[in-house]
C-alpha positions as CSV (number, residue, x, y, z in Angstrom):
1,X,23.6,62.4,18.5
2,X,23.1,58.9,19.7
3,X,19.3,59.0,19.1
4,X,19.7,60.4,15.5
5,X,21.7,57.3,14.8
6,X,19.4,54.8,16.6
7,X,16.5,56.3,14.2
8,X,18.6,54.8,11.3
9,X,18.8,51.6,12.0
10,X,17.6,49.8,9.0
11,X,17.7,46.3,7.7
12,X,21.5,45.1,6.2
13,X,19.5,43.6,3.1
14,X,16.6,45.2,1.6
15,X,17.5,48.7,3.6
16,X,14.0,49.3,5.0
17,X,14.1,51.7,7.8
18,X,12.4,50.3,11.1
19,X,9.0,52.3,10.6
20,X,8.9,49.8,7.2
21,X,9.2,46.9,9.4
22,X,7.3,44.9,11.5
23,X,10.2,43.6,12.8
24,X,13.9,43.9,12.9
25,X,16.1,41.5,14.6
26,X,19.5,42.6,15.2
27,X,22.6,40.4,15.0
28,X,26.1,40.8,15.5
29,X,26.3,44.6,13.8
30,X,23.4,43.8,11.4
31,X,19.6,43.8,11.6
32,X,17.3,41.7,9.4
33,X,13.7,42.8,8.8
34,X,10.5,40.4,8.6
35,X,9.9,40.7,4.7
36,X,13.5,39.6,3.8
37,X,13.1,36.5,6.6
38,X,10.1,35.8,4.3
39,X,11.6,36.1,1.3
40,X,14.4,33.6,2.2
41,X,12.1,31.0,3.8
42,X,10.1,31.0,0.4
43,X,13.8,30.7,-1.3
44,X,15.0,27.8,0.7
45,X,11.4,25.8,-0.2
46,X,12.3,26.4,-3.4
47,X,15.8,25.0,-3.1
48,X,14.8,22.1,-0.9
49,X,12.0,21.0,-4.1
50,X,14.6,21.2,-6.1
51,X,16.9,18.7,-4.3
52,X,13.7,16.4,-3.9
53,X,13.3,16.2,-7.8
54,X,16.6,15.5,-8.2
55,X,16.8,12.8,-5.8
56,X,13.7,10.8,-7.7
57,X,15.1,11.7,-10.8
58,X,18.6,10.4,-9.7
59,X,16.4,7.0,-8.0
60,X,14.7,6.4,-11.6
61,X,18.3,5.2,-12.9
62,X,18.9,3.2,-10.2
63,X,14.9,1.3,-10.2
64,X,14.7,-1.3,-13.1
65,X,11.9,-2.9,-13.5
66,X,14.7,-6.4,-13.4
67,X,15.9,-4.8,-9.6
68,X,12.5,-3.9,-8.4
69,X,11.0,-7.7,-8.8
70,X,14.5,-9.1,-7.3
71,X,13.8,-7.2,-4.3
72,X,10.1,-8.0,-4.1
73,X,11.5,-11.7,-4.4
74,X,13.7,-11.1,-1.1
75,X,10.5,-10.5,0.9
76,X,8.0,-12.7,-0.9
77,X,7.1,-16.1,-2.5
78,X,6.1,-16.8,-5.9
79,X,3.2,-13.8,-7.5
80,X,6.0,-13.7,-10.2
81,X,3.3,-12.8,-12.5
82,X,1.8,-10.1,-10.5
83,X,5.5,-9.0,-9.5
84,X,6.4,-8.0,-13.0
85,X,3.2,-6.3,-13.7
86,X,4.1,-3.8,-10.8
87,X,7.6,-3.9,-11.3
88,X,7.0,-2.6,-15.0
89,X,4.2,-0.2,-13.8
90,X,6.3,1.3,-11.1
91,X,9.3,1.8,-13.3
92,X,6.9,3.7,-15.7
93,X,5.7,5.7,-13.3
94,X,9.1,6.9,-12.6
95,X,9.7,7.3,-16.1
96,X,6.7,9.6,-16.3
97,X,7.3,11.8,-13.5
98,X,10.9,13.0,-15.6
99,X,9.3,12.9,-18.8
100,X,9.5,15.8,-21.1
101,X,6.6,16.5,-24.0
102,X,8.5,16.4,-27.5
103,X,7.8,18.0,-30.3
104,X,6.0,15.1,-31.3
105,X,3.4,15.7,-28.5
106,X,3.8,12.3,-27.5
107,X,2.4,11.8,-23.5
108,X,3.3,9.0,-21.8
109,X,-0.2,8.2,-19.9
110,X,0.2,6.5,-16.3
111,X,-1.6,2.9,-16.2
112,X,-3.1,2.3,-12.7
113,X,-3.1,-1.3,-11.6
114,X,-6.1,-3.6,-9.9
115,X,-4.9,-6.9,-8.4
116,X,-7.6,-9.9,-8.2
117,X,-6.5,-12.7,-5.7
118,X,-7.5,-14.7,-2.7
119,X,-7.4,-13.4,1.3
120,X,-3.8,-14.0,2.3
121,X,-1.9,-14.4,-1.3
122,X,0.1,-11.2,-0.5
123,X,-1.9,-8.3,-2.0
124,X,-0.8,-5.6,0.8
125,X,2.4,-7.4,1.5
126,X,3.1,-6.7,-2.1
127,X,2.3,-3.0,-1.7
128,X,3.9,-2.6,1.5
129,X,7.2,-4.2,0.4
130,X,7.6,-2.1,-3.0
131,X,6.8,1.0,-0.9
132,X,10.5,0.2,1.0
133,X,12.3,0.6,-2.2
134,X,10.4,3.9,-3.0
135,X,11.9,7.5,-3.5
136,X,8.2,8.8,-3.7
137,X,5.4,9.4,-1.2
138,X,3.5,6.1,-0.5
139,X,0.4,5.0,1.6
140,X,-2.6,2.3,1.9
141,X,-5.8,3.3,1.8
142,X,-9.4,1.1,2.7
143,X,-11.9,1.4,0.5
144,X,-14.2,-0.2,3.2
145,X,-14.5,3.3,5.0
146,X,-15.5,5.0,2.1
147,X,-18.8,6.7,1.7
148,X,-20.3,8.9,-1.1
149,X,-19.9,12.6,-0.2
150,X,-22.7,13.8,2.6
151,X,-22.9,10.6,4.4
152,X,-21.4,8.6,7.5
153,X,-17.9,7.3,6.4
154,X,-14.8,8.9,5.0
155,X,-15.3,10.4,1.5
156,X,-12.9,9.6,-1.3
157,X,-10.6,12.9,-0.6
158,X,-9.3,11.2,2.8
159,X,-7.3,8.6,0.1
160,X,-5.3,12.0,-0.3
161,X,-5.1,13.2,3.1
162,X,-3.0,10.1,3.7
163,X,-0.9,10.5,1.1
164,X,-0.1,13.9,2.1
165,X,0.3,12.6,5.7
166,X,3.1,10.5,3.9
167,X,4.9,13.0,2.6
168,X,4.8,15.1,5.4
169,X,2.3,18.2,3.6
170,X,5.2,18.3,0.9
171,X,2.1,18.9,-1.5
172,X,4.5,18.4,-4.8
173,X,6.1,15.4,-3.3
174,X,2.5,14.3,-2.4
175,X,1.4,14.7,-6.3
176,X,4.5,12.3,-7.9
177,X,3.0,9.7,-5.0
178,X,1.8,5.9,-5.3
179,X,-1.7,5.3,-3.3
180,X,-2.6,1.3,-2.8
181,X,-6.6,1.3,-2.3
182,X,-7.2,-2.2,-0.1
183,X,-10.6,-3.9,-0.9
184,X,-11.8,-2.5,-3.9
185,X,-14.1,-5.0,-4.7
186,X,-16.2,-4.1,-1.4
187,X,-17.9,-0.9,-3.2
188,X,-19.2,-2.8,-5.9
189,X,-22.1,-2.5,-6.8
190,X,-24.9,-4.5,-4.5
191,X,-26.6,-5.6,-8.0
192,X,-25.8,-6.2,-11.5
193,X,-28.1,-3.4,-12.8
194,X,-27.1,0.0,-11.9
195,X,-28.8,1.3,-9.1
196,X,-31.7,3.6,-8.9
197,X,-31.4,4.2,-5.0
198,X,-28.5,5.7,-3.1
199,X,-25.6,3.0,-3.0
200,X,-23.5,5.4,-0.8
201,X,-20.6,2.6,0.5
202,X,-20.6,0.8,-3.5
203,X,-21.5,2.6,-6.6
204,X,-21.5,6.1,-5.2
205,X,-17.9,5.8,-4.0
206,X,-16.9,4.5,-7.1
207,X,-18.6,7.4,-9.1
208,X,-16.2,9.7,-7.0
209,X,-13.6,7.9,-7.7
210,X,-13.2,8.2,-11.1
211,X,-11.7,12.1,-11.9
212,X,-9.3,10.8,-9.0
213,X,-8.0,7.7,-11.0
214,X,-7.8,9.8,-14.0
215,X,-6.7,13.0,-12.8
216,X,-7.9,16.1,-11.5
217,X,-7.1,18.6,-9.0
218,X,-9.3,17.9,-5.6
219,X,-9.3,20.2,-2.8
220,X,-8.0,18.3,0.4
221,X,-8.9,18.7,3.8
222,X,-5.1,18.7,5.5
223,X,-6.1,17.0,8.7
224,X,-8.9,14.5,7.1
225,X,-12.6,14.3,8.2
226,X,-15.8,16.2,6.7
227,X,-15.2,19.5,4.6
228,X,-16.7,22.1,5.5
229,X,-16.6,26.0,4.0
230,X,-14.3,27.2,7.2
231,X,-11.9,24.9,6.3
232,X,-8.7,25.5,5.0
233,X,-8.2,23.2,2.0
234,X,-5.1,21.8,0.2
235,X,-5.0,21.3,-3.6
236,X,-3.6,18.4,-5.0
237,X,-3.2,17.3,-8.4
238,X,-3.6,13.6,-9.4
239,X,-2.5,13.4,-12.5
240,X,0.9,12.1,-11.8
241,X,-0.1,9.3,-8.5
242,X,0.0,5.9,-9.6
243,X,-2.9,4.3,-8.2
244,X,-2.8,0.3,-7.1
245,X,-6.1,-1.4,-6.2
246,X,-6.5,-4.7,-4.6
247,X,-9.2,-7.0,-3.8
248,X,-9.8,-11.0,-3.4
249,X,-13.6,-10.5,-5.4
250,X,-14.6,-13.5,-3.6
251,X,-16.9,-15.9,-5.5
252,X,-15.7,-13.9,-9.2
253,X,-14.2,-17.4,-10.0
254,X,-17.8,-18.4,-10.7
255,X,-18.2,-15.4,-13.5
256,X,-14.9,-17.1,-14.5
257,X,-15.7,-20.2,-15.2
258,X,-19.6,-18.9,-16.8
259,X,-17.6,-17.3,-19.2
260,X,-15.3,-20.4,-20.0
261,X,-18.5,-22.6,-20.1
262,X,-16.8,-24.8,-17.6
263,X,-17.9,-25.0,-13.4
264,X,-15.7,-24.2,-10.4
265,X,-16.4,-27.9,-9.3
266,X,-17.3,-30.9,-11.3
267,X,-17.1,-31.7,-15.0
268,X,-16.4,-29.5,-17.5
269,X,-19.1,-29.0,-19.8
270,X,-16.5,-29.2,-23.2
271,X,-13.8,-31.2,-23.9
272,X,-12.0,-28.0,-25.5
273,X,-11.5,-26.8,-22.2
274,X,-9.2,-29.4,-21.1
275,X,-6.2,-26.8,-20.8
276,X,-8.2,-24.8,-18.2
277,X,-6.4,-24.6,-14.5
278,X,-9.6,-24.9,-12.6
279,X,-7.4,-24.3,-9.2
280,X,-6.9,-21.0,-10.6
281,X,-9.6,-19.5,-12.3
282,X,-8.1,-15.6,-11.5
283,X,-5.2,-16.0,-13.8
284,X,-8.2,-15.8,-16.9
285,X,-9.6,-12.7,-15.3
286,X,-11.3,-10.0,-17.9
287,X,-12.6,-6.4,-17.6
288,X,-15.9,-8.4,-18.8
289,X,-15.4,-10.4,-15.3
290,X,-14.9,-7.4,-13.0
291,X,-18.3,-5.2,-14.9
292,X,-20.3,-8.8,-14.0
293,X,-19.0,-8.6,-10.1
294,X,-20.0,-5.1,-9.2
295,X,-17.8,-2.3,-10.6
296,X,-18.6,0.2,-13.1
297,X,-17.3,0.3,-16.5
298,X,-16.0,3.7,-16.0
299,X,-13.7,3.1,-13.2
300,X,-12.4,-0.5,-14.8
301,X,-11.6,1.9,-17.9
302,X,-9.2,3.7,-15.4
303,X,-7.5,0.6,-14.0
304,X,-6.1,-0.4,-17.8
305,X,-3.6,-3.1,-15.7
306,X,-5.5,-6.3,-14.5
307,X,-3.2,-8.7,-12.9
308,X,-3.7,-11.5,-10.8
309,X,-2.6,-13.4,-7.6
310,X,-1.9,-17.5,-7.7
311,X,-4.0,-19.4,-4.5
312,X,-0.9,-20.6,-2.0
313,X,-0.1,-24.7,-2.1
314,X,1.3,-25.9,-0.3
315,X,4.6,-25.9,-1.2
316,X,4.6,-21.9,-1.3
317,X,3.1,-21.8,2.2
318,X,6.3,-23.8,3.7
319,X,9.0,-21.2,2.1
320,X,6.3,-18.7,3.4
321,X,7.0,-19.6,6.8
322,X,10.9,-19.9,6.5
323,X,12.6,-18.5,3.4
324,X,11.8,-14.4,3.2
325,X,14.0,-12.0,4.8
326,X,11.1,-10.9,7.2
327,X,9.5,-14.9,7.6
328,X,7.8,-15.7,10.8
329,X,10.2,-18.1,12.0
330,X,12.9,-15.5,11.5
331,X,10.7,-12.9,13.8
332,X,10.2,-15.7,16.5
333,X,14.1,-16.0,16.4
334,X,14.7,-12.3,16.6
335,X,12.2,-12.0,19.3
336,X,13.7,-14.7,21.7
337,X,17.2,-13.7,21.0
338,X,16.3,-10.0,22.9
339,X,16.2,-12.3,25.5
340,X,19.1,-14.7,25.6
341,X,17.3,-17.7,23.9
342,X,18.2,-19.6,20.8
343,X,15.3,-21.0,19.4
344,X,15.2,-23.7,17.1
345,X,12.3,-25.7,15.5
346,X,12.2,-28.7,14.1
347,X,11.4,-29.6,10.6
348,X,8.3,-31.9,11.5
349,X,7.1,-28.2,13.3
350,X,7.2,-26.6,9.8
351,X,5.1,-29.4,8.2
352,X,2.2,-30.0,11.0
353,X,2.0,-25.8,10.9
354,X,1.4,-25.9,7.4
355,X,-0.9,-28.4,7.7
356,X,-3.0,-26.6,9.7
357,X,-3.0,-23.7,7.9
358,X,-4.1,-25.3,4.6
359,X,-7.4,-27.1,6.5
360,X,-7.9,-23.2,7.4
361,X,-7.7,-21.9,4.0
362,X,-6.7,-18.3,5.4
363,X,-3.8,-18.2,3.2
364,X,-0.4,-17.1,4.7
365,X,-2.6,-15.3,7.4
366,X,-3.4,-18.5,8.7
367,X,0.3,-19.3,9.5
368,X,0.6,-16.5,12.1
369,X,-2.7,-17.4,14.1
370,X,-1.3,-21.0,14.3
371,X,2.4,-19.7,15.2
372,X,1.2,-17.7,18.0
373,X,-0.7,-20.2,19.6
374,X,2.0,-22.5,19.6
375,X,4.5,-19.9,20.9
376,X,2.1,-18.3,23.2
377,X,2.8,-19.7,26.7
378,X,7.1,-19.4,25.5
379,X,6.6,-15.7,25.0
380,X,4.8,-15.9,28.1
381,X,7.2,-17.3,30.4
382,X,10.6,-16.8,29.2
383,X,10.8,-12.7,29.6
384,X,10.4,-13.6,33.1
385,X,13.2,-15.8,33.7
386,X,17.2,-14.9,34.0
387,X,19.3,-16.1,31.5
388,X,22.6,-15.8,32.5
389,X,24.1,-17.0,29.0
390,X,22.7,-18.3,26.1
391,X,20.3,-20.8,26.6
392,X,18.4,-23.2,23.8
393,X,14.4,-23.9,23.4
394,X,14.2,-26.6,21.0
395,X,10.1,-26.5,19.8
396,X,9.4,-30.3,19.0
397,X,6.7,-31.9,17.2
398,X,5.0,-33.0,20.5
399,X,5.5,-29.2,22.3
400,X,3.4,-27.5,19.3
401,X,0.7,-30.1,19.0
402,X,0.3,-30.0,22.5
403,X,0.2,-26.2,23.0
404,X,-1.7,-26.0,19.4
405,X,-4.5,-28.3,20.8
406,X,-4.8,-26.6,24.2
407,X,-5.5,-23.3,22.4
408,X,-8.9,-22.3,20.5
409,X,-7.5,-21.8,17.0
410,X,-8.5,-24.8,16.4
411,X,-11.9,-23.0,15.4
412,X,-10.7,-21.0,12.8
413,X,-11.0,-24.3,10.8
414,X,-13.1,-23.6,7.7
415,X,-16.0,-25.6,7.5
């Protein structure tokens, strides 16, 4: 009798018997088969995507373009110009990923951004600092690694990869996702004509960038690297990532000034052009200027957002170094306090550091080379010593020229 009644075990949800099974786990006076276990995996997936979408739909409120530029202000100096471009284009792209087709059959297309500007105005940091406020996927890619498809390098798909890295495989949290490309302007083209050879690292890369920008659906290997036909691929559509390109285009202020009939250096050749800012040439920056440097009028078609990033005085380097939340002074005093120091610095510090860093002309990068040399033999030393209370290291004028002129950043100078 007991064996009859064992034979009818079957599951408590869908009924199957346990020859319908592969397996049937048995809890307290009830037995759950595989398919069911399934079943409500795939259910909670569902549910999960659904909290997600509400979450960024709930965050698009909450994001005005007004809020989004007040926190990029928090972390950094001045770009107000380039701060509402991707306040406003961030805001839209949230605004997009809620949108609903009307009967109208009105579309609201997404507007990817490229940013022009000098090495150290704050192109990443930009990036990097709106990606804090996010609710969507976000990563930073190089465009330095990519190769056209077949050759040594990464090929565009690994911008993707990334991305899905980000949102942890979540492939439709991965497709409402923001992707900043870093030094875009080092795969343009190596000549103004286009080329008739294989330009694998500049006009190639490009090429296979463009159904990307625009939107398409591209077959991603999960784990990055080459594709190849045993691979398990990942589909992900790009119609709905917001895509930010940055580059400095070094020596485009020449095309610049060409076009305004004026010179980067010198007189200006007419009198008409007496409103021209020569120290900032990028802020007059034209699709024409970005075909002349090197990139293809397809892909500038697909980057409809040109903004542009001031040159740092120096004036804007000093509240570099002191004011943001996340300054470098304020990391020097975080860092010493973990071990019972107060640092202080004094004002003359602030001045003969920016000093240095405008004979540099590394932008704010330059700030943290001469910092650290200053501060090397300090972070050195003081780990190593007790502290029993709270002791005081006062850096004066003479303690960071001294240490500043023992080190070799001195060669960083530009010539």
């Amino acid at each position: 009798m007991a064996k009859s009644k064992e034979k009818e075990v079957a599951c408590s949800f869908c009924g199957r018997a346990r020859k319908d099974t592969m397996l049937l786990i048995n809890g307290d006076g009830v037995y759950i088969c595989d398919k069911c276990i399934t079943q409500a995996n795939e259910l909670l997936a569902e549910a999960t995507g659904v909290e997600k979408s509400k979450a960024i739909e709930g965050a698009l409120k909450l994001l005005k373009p007004v809020d989004i530029k007040k926190h990029l202000d928090e972390y950094v100096i001045g770009q107000d110009e380039a701060k509402r471009v991707l306040s406003v284009a961030v805001y839209n792209h949230y605004k997009r990923l809620s949108q609903k087709v009307d009967e109208d059959g009105v579309e609201i297309e997404k507007s990817n951004i490229i940013m022009v500007g000098q090495t150290g105005t704050g192109k990443t940091l930009l990036a990097k600092t709106i990606a804090k406020i996010l609710n969507v996927p976000f990563s930073i890619v190089d465009a330095t690694v990519l190769t056209e498809a077949g050759y040594v390098g990464e090929d565009v798909e690994s911008i993707l990869t990334r991305l899905l890295q980000a949102a942890d495989y979540d492939v439709a949290a991965a497709e409402r996702g923001i992707v900043y490309i870093d030094e875009i302007d080092k795969i343009a083209r190596k000549s103004g004509n286009p080329s008739i050879t294989r330009d694998v690292s500049g006009e190639g890369v490009q090429q296979a960038l463009l159904k990307i920008l625009e939107g398409t659906s591209v077959n991603v290997p999960p784990q990055g690297g080459r594709k190849h036909p045993d691979q398990k691929m990942i589909a992900v559509n790009t119609a709905n990532i917001l895509f930010i390109c940055g580059g400095a285009f070094d020596g485009i202020e020449k095309r610049i000034a060409k076009r305004l009939r004026t010179t980067t250096v010198g007189y200006k050749m007419s009198s008409s052009d007496s409103d021209i800012d020569l120290e900032n040439l990028h802020k007059y920056i034209t699709p024409q200027d970005l075909k002349a440097f090197g990139l293809i009028p397809e892909l500038i078609g697909r980057l409809p957002a040109i903004t542009f990033l001031n040159p740092l005085d120096r004036d804007t380097l000093l509240s570099i170094l002191t004011e943001p939340k996340n300054s470098l002074i304020k990391q020097y005093v975080k860092l010493f306090a973990y071990e019972n120091v107060k640092l202080e610095f004094d004002k003359e510090v602030f001045e003969f550091i920016v000093d240095k860093a405008m004979e540099f002309k590394l932008g704010a990068r330059g700030l943290r080379a001469i910092c650290e040399a200053i501060m090397l033999d300090a972070m050195f030393e003081v780990p190593s010593q007790k502290h029993k209370a709270e002791e005081t290291l006062r850096i004066t004028l003479d303690y960071a020229q001294d240490k500043f002129q023992k080190s070799d950043v001195d060669k960083l100078r530009a010539a």
